[in-house]
C-alpha positions in Angstrom: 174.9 160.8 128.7 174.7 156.9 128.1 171.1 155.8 127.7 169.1 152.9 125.8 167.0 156.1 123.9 166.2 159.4 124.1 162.9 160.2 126.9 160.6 160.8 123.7 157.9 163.8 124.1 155.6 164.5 120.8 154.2 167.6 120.7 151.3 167.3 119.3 148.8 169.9 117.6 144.9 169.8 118.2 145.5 173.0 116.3 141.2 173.0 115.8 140.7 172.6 119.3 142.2 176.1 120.0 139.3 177.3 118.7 136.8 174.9 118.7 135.8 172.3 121.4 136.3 169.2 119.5 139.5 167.6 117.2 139.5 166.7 113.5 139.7 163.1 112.5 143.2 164.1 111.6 144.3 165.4 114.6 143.0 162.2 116.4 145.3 160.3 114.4 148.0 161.7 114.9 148.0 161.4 118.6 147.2 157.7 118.2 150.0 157.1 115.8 152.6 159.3 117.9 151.8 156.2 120.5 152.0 153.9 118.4 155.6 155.1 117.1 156.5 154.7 121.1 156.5 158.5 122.3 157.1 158.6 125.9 155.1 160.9 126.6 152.9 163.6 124.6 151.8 167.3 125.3 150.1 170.5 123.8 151.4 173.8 123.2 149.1 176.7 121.8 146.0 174.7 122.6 146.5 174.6 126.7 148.9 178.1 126.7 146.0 180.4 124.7 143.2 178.1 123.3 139.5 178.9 124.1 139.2 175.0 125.6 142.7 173.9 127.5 141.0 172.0 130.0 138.7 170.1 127.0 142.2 169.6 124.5 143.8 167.6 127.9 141.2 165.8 128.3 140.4 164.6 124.6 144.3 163.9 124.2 144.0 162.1 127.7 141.1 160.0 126.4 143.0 159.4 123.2 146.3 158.3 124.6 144.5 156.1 126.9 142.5 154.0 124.3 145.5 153.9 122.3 147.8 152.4 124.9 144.9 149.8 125.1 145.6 148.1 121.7 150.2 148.4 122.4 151.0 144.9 122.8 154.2 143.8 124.5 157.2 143.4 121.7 160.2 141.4 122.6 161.6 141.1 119.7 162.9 144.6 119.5 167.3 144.6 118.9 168.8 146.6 121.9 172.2 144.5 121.1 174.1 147.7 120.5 172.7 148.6 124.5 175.9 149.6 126.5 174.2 147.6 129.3 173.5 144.0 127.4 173.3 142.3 130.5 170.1 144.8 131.6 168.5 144.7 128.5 168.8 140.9 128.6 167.0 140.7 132.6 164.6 143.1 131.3 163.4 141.2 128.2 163.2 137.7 130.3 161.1 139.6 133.2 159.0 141.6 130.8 158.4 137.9 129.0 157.7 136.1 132.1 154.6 138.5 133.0 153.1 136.6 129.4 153.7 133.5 130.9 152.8 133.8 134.8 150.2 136.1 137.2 152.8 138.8 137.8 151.5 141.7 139.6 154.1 144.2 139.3 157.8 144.6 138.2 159.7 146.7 140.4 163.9 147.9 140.1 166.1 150.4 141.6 168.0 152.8 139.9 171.3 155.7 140.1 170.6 156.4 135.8 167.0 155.0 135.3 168.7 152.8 132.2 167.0 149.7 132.9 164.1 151.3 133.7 164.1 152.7 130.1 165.1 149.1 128.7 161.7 147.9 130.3 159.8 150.4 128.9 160.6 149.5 125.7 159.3 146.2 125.5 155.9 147.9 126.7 155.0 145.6 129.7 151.1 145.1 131.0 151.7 144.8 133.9 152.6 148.4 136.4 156.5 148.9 136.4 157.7 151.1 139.4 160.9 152.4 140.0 162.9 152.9 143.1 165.1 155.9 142.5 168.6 157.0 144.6 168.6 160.8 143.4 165.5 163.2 142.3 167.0 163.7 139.1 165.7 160.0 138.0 162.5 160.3 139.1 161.5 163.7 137.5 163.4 161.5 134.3 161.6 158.8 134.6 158.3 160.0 135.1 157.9 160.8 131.3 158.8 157.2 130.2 156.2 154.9 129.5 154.8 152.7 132.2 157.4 153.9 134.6 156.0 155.2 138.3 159.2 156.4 140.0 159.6 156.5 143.9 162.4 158.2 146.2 164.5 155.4 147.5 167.0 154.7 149.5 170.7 152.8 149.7 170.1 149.2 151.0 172.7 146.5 151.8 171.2 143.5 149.8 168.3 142.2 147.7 166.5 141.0 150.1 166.4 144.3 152.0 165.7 146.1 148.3 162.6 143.6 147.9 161.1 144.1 152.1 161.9 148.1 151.4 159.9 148.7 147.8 157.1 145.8 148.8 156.4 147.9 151.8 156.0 151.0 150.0 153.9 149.6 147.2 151.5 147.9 149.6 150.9 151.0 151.9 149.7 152.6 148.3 147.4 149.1 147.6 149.4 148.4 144.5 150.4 145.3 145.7 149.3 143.0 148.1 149.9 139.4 150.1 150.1 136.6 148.1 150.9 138.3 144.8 153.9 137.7 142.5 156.3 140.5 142.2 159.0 140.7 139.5 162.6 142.2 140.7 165.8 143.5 138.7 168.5 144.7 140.6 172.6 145.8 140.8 175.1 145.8 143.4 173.4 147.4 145.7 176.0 150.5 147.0 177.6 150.6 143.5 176.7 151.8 140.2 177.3 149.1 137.8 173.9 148.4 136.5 170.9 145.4 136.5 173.0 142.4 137.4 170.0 140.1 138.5 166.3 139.3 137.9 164.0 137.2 140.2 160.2 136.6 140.8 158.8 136.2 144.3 155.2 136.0 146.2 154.9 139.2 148.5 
């Protein structure tokens, strides 16, 4: 299956925390760095399946991956020119770049594959990036990459109706609201052919 990279899970050991209730230096580190070496995502094994303290290693890896993510500054200078989408990867770096330049709120795309939705990830945006997906498959996919909160969506007619449809569901959540700027990548809507447009617009 065609895709930018790889949904990237590190398993990581707080191998001391299956016995005791706090992590070594070590261990600490290594979390940090497997976010800092752009993991998607990151989970336990022995310490949540038989430790003495699951509930304390999620939380300490929670509070680590959090402060982590902190300090991850957006990188557009990454080279996707091998991408088997160029035109996607292209939208996503100028929309990812604009949120350094102007107050935008939120970057929102639909998807069939959740390829650009991966491309964004990877320049590692500030701002909340949500996904409006066609099938369930995506979603449960996209809910391990970075940054990425993935609704069910349906089949519109037009970008117009895509950007009414995903701005009503956002703002019935709060995550957006009247007057802010919104930033958009979308296809042909009805076909699969991939991100063939990018715009910015006040909800």
């Amino acid at each position: 299956r065609d895709r930018k990279k790889p949904v990237i899970i590190a398993t990581q050991m707080l191998q001391s925390m299956i016995d005791n209730p706090r992590p070594t230096r070590a261990e600490v580190t290594d979390v940090a760095n497997a976010i800092f070496q752009s993991a998607d995502a990151i989970m336990l094994s022995g310490e949540s399946a038989f430790g003495k303290y699951p509930v304390e290693a999620v939380r300490t890896m929670t509070k680590i991956a959090i402060q982590t993510e902190k300090t991850i500054e957006v990188n557009l200078d990454l080279d996707l020119r091998k991408a088997v989408k160029p035109v996607a990867v292209v939208l996503a770096r100028s929309l990812v770049a604009a949120t350094q330049e102007l107050p935008v709120k939120a970057l929102i795309f639909d998807t069939y594959t959740g390829r650009v939705g991966r491309y964004i990830s990877t320049f590692r945006p500030k701002v909340p990036v949500y996904a409006m997906c066609y099938n369930s498959y995506t979603m449960r996919e996209l809910a391990l990459v970075f940054g990425i909160k993935p609704y069910p969506f349906h089949k519109v007619n037009d970008k117009e109706e895509f950007a009414a449809k995903s701005i009503e569901i956002l703002a019935l959540e709060g995550k957006i609201a009247q007057g802010d700027l919104v930033g958009f990548i979308g296809g042909v809507f009805g076909a699969q052919v991939g991100a063939t447009y990018m715009e910015l617009k006040y909800v």
